[in-house]
C-alpha positions in Angstrom: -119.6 18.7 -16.4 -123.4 19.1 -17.1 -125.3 22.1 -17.9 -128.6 23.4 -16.7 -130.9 26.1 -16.6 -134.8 26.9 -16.1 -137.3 29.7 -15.1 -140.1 30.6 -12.6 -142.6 32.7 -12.6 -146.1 33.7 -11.0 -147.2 33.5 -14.4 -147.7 30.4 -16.6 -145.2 30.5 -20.2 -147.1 29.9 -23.2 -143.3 29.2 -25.0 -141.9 26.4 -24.0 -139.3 26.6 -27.4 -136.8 28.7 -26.1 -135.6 26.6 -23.2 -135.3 23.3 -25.4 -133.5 25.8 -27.6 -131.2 27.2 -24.6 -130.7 23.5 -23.1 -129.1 22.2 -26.5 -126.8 25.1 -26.9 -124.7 23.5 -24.1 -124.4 20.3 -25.6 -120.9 20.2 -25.1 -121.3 20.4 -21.4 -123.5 17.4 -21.5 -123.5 15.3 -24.6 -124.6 12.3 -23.5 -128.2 12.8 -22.6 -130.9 15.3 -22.3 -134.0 16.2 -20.3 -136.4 19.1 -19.8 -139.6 19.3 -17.7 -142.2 21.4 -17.1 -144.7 22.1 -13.7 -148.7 21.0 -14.8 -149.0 25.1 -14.0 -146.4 25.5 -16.6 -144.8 28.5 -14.1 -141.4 26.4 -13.8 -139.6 24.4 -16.1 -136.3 23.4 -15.9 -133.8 21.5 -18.8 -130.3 19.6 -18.8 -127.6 18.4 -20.2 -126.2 15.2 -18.9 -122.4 14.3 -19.0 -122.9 10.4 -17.6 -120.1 9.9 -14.2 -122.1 7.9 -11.6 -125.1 5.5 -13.0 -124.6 5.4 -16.7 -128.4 4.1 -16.6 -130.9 5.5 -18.2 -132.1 6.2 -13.8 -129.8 8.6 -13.7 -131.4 11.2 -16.4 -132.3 14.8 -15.2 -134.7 16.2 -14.3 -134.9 14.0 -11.6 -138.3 14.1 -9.8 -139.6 12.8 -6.3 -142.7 12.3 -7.6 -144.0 11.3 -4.1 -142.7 14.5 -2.2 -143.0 16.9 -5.3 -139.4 17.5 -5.8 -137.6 18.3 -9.1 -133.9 18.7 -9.7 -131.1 19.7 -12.4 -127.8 19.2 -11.2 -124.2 20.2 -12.4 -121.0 18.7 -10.2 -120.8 15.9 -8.0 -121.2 15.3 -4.2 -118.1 13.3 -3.1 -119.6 12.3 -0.3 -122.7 10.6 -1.5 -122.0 7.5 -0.2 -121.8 8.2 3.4 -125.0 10.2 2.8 -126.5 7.8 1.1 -126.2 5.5 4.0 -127.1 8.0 7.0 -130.7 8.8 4.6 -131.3 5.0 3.9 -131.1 4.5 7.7 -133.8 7.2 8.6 -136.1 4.9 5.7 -135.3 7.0 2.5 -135.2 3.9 -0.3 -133.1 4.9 -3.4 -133.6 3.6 -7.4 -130.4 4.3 -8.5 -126.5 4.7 -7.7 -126.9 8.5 -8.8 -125.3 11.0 -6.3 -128.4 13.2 -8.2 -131.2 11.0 -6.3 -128.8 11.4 -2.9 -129.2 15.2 -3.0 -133.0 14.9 -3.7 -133.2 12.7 -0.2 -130.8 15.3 1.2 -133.0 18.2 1.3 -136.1 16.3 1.5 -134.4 15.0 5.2 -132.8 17.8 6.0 -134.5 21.1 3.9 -131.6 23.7 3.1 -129.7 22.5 6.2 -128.7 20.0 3.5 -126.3 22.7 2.1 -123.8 22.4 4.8 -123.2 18.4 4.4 -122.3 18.5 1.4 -119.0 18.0 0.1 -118.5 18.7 -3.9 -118.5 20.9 -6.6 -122.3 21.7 -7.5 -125.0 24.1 -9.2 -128.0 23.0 -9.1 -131.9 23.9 -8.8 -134.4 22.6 -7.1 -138.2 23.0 -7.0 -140.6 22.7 -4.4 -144.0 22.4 -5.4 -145.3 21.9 -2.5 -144.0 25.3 -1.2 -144.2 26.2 -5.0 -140.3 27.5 -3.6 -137.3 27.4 -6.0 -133.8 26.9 -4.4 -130.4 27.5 -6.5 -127.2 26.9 -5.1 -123.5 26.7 -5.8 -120.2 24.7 -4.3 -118.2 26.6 -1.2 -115.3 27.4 -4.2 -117.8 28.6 -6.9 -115.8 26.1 -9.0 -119.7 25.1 -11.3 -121.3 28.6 -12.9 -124.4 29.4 -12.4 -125.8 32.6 -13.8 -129.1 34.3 -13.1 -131.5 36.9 -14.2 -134.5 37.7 -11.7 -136.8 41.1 -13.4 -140.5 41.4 -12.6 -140.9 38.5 -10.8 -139.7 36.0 -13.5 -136.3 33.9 -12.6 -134.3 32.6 -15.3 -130.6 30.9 -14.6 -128.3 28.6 -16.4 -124.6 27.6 -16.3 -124.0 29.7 -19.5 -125.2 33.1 -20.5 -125.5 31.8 -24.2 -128.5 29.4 -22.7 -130.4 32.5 -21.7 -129.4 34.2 -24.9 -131.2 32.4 -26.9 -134.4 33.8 -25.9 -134.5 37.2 -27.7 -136.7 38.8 -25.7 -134.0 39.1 -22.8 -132.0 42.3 -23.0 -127.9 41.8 -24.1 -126.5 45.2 -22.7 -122.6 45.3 -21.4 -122.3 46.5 -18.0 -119.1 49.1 -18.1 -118.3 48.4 -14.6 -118.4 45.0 -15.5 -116.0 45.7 -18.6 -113.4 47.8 -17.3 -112.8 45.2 -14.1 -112.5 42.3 -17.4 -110.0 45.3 -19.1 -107.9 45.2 -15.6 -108.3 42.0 -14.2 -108.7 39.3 -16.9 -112.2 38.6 -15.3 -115.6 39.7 -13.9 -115.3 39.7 -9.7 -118.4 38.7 -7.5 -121.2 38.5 -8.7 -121.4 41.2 -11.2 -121.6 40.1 -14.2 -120.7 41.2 -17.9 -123.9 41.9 -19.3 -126.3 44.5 -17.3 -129.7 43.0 -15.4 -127.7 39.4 -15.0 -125.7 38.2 -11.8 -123.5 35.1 -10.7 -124.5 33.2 -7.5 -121.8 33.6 -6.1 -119.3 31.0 -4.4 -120.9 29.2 -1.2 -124.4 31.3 -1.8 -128.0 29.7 -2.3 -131.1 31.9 -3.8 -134.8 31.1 -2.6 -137.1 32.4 -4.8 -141.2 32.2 -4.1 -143.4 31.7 -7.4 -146.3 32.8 -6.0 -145.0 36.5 -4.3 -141.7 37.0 -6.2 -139.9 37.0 -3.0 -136.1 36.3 -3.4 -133.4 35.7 -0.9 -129.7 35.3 -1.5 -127.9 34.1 2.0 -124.4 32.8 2.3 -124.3 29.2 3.3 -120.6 28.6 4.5 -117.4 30.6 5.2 -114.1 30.0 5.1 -112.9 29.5 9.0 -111.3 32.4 10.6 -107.2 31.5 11.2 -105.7 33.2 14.1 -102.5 35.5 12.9 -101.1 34.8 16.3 -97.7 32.5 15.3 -98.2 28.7 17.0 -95.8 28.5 20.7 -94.9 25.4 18.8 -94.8 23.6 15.5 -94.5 20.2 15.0 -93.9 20.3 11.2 -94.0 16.5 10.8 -97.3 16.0 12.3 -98.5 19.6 10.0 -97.1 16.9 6.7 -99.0 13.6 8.1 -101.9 15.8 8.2 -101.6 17.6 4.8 -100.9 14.4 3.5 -103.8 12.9 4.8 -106.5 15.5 3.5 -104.3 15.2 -0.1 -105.2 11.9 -0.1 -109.1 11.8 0.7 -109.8 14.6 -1.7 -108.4 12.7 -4.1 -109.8 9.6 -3.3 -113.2 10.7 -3.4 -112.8 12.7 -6.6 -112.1 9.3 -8.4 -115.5 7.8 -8.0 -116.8 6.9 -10.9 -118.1 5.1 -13.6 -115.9 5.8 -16.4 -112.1 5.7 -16.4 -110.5 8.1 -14.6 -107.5 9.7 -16.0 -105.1 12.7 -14.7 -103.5 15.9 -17.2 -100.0 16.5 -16.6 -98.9 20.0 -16.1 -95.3 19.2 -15.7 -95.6 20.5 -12.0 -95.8 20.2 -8.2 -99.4 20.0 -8.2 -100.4 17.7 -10.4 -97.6 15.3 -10.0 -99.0 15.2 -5.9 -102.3 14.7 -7.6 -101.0 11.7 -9.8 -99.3 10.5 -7.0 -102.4 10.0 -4.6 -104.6 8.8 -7.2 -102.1 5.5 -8.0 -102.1 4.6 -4.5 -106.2 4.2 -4.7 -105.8 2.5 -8.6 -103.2 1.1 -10.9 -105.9 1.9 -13.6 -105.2 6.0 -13.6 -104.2 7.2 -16.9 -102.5 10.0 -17.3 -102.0 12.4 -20.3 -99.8 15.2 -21.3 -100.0 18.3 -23.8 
């Protein structure tokens, strides 16, 4: 778990205080490290928190920047497939500095622009700069499982993976939204991407925002859907081939979720799921730790 956040704007920000401010109130998302940069315009900047996974170097700190192709990222998750990516980008000549899944997803859209979206197979918010295009993108995972929250008024963009980050600039307005409240009152949380204070939105699950510095021009599109299942019932079910298979997918998603480079350790819940879990993981490592509350 990291934690980001930033602005854009057509017009330079003399204060550059409040962001440091709003990056280190979400230390405990990332306590290990922290970064914050700022375009030579001063229209962007953008600050993190780093919780160290993959490449515990010092090559791994965010911002990351492609200094050659003017690219800047700050990046919350992990792409599980980095590795295969990493190879398919080294083979079209992209050269990489680190082992950070971070520097993958920089090559990734600089191959493959926004197309890059639908490779990639993680839980992620992140934002990236384009100076060249002088375009910001923000996206988030297919399952919305990393926050990001955004405010876009009078052509300034401001987002982060907490509201408290963007509370810390007073200027912003802190008003509840009603609707907002009353669906909290009912539901136990805030649906879509409404959002509990007025003016302020969630990207929502599988979504990615463009937003122009120069005009102000913003578009929100959905990336990915969840495949349509036909309701018709199968002539026939082989229900041991339907167990290989869920097996099968069990076990890569879990595989894939233990890269790293830090131990790796499992919380019990006492149930079905996380016994499975546990299960798949100690056929990849005898080194999986698991814990219990």
């Amino acid at each position: 778990m990291c934690g980001l956040l930033g602005t854009a704007a057509s017009q330079p920000f003399r204060d550059h205080t409040w962001l440091t401010a709003g990056r280190d109130v979400m230390t405990h998302r990332g306590p290990d490290d922290a970064g914050e940069w700022w375009s030579v315009d001063h229209r962007v900047g953008l600050g993190h928190r780093r919780l160290s996974i993959l490449d515990l170097s010092p090559l791994g700190h965010q911002p990351m920047r492609d200094e050659a192709r003017g690219l800047t990222i700050a990046f919350n998750g992990e792409i599980y497939n980095h590795r295969e990516l990493r190879e398919e980008l080294s083979a079209q000549g992209f050269a990489f500095r680190s082992h950070s899944d971070t520097e993958v997803l920089l090559a990734a859209y600089a191959a493959w622009d926004q197309d890059c979206l639908a490779r990639l197979n993680g839980m992620f918010a992140f934002a990236l700069y384009d100076a060249p295009r002088q375009t910001m993108l923000l996206a988030r995972d297919r399952a919305g499982e990393k926050p990001l929250f955004y405010r876009l008024e009078q052509g300034v963009l401001c987002f982060a993976s907490e509201l408290k980050a963007l509370m810390v600039d007073t200027a912003l307005p802190r008003r509840i939204d009603p609707a907002a409240l009353d669906c909290y009152l009912a539901m136990g949380f805030v649906p879509g991407e409404r959002c509990i204070l007025q003016g302020y939105n969630k990207l929502p699950p599988a979504h990615a925002l463009t937003f122009d510095v120069r005009s102000g021009a913003t578009r929100v599109w959905r990336y990915w859907s969840v495949p349509e299942f036909s309701t018709e019932p199968p002539s026939a079910v082989d229900e041991a081939a339907l167990l290989d298979e869920l097996e099968a997918l069990l076990e890569d998603a879990v595989s894939r979720q233990m890269v790293a480079d830090v131990p790796v350790g499992v919380l019990l819940s006492g149930g079905l799921d996380s016994s499975l879990v546990t299960a798949m993981a100690v056929r990849r490592s005898s080194k999986v730790r698991s814990f219990g509350v």
